[in-house]
N, C-alpha and C positions, 0 to 999 in steps of 0.2 A: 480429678485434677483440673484447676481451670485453663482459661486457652494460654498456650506456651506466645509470649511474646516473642515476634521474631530477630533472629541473629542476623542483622543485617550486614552484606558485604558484597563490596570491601568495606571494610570500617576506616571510619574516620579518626583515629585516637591521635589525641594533639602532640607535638612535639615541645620541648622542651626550650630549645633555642631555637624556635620555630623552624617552618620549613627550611629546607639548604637551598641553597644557591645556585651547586652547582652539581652537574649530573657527570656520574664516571659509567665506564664499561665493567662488568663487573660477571665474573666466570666466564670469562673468552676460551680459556681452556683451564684444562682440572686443576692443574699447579697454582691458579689464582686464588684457588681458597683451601687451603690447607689446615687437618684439624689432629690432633695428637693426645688421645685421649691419657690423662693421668689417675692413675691406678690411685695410687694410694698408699699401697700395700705391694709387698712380696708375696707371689704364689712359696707356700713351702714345699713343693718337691713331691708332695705323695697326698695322696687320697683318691678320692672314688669320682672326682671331678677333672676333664684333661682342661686346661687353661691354655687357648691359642693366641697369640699375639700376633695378628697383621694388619697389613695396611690393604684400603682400597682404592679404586679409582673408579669412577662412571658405577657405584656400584648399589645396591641398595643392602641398607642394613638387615631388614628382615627375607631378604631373599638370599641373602648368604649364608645365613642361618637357617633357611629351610634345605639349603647346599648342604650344610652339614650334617643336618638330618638324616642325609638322603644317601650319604656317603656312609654315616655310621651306621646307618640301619637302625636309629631311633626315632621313638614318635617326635615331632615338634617340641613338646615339652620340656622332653629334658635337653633340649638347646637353650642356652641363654645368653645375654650381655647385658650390659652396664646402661647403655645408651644408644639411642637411635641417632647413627651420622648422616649426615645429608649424602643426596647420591652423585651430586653436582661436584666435586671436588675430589683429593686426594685425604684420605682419614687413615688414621692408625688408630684401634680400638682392638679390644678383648673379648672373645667367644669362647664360653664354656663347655662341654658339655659332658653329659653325666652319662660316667661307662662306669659301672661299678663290679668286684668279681676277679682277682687276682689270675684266673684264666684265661679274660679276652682277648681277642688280638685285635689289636689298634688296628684301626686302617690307616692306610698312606694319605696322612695328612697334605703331605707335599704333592700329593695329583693335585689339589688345589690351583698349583702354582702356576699365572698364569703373565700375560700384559697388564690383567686389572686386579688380579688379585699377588700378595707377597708375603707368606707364612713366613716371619721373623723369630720365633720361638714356638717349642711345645711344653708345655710342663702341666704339674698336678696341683690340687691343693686341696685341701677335706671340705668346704663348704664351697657349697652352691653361689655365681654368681649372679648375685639381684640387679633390678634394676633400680640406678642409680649409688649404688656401690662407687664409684668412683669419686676421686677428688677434685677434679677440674678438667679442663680441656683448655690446649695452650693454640690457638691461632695464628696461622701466617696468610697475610688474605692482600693480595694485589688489585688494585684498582687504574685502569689502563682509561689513556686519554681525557686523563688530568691536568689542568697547569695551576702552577701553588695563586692564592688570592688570599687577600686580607679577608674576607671571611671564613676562609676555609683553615687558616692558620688559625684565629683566633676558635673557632670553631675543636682544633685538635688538642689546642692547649686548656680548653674549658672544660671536654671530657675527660680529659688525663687530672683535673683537677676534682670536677664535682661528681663525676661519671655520667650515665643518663638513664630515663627511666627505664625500670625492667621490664618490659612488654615480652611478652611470649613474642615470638617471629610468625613472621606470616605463615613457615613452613608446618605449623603446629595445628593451621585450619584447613590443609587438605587445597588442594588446586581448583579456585576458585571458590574458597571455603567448602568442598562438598563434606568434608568431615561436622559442617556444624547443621547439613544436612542431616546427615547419618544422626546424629545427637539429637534432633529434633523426633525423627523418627522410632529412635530407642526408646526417649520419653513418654512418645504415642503409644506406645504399647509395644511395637514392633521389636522381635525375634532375631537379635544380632550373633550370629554362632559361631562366628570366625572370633576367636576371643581375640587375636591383633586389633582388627577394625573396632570391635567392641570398645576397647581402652583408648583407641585413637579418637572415638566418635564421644566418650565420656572423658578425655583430657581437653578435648576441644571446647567444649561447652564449660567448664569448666575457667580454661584460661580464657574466653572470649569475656567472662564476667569480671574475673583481676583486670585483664587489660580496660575495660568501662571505668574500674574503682581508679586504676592511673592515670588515665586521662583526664578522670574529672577531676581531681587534684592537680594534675600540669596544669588545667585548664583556669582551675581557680587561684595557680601561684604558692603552692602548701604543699606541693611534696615531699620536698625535703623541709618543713617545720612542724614542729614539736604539736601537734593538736589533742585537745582533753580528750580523753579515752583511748591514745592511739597504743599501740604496741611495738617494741624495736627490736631488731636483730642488728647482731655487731656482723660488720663488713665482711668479715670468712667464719661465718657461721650461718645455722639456721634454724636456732630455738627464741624466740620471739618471748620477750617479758614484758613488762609491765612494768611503767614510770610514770613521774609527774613530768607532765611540759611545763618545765622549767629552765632556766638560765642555761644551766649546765646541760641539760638533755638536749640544747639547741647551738650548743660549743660543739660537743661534741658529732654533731651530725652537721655540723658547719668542715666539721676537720675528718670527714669521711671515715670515722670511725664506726659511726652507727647511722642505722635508717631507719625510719618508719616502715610498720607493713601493713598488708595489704590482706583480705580474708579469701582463701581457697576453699570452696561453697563445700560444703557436703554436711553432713550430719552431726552437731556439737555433743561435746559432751567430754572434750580430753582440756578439761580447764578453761579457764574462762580466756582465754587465746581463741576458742574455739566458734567461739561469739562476735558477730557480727557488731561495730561498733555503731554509735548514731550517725556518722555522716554515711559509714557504710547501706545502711537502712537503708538511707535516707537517697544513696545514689543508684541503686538496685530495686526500688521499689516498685519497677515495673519488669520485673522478673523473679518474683514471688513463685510463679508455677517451674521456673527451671531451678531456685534452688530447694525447693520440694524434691522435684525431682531428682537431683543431685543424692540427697541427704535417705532420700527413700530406695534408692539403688544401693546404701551402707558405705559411702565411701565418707571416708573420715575428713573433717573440715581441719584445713594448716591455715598458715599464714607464709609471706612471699614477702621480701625484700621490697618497696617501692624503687630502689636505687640498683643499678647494677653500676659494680666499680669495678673498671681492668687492670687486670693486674699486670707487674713487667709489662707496662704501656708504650712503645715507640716507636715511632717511624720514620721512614725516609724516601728520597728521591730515588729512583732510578732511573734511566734512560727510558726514552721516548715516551716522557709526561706519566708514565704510573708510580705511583703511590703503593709502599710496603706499611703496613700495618703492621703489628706482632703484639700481641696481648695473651693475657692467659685470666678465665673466667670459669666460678666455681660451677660444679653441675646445674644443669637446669636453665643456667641460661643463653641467650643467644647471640651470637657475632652479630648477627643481622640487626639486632636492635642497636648496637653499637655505630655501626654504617648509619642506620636510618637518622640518626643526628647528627650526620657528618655531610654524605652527598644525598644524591639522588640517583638510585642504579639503575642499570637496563643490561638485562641479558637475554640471552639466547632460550634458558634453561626456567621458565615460569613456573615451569611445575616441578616442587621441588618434593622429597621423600624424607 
């Protein structure tokens, strides 16, 4: 393989409505970012899968999950969820795991129950929960020591209209980017055997390359228009087809129905979606060794919305200058991209999970 170009960070990926203006407080405490994971689906009642519904706080996703391992006296494995929540905030999310055997006896879910942790429901259901199985995540995120400005107004009413671009969040590169470390070093040849880290250190590398392809269309003024070879996915969904840029293809993504996407690097071959277009080439072409790399690991090549649109978007004042947010965003993507075209934040909590 030749030399891996490096993933430089912090990265620079342009904004939209260019930088903000103005800088908030942003996870002063847990209730400032609030995340409520949407199933989708109803667990039915019975099968060989127990389905736990709770909420966390200060908590980590994958460390609750190895809680429950630990508890049920199963390997890692047969624990699972939907989505990884941040640890900085208060989340409601879904943990599986798999007790199969009309015999067993359940352990006391409820020992769980603590200040950070709050089992809401138990139940069953025959299939295994994957990830990304879920429908969305509905957001309530507070921003302290705020005061309203004509940029920042025009600023809430432009995302509520044209949304902003869908960047992975920073939380996707690991604190300080060490995950696009770890990704680099996977690449090298190196022995990643904690299979979590493994998927952290190949989503990272991964999303660092979308976010380059978004930027340099923010950059160029084209993200949201119709360009020859592109591919679109409609606004709540995520199978990507193939149109002329034409009149109508540029109406329609004018009225946030549909977006351009973007190439998710790995190995082609599931249709020509799976194909890297000419500007794409053309804006990655000094990381030829990472999407080798990618494609030679067997991970399958998608495509990725250019646009993230919020859904049930609005907000309001509260007392002493914070800002209530409340939006709801299909899986996969992130509040924090939403903020990053709005203010500029500063917290306590930098490294996030």
């Amino acid at each position: 393989m030749s030399e891996l170009a490096p993933l430089l960070w912090p990265a620079n990926w342009q904004y939209a409505l260019g930088q903000p203006t103005e800088t908030a407080q942003f996870k002063r405490q847990w209730q400032d970012f609030q995340v409520f994971e949407n199933l989708g689906f109803e667990p039915s009642g019975a099968g060989e899968h127990v389905f736990l519904d709770i909420t966390k706080a200060g908590t980590n996703t994958d460390y609750l999950a190895r809680q429950l391992a630990k508890l049920a006296n199963v390997p890692m494995r047969q624990v699972t969820y939907s989505g990884l929540k941040d640890r900085h905030g208060v989340t409601r999310q879904w943990f599986a795991i798999h007790l199969p055997g009309k015999a067993i006896v359940e352990p006391d879910w409820n020992s769980l129950q603590s200040d950070k942790v709050h089992v809401h429901q138990i139940t069953r259901h025959q299939k295994k929960l994957r990830i990304g199985a879920h429908l969305s995540n509905s957001f309530v995120i507070r921003l302290g020591e705020l005061k309203p400005s004509a940029d920042l107004e025009h600023r809430l009413l432009t995302i509520g209209a044209q949304g902003v671009p869908n960047y992975f969040g920073e939380q996707r590169f690991g604190h300080q980017g060490q995950n696009l470390d770890m990704a680099a070093d996977l690449l090298a040849g190196a022995n990643i055997k904690d299979r979590f880290q493994r998927g952290m250190a190949i989503s990272a590398a991964r999303s660092y390359l979308f976010n380059q392809l978004v930027s340099e269309r923010v950059a160029k003024g084209n993200w949201l228009t119709a360009m020859a070879g592109d591919f679109y996915v409609e606004s709540e969904d995520y199978n990507p087809f193939k149109a002329d840029a034409n009149a109508d293809i540029q109406s329609r993504i004018e009225a946030a129905e549909i977006a351009p996407t973007g190439l998710l690097a790995g190995r082609s071959g599931r249709g020509q979606s799976s194909h890297a277009t000419e500007l794409e080439h053309s804006c990655l072409q000094n990381y030829q060794a990472w999407l080798q790399g990618l494609a030679d690991l067997r991970l399958d090549a998608d495509r990725r919305s250019l646009r993230l649109m919020p859904m049930d978007y609005q907000w309001q004042w509260l007392p002493d200058s914070v800002l209530e947010l409340r939006f709801t965003l299909l899986r996969g993507a992130y509040a924090t991209s939403v903020l990053r075209e709005l203010v500029n934040t500063t917290n306590q909590h930098q490294k996030s999970s």
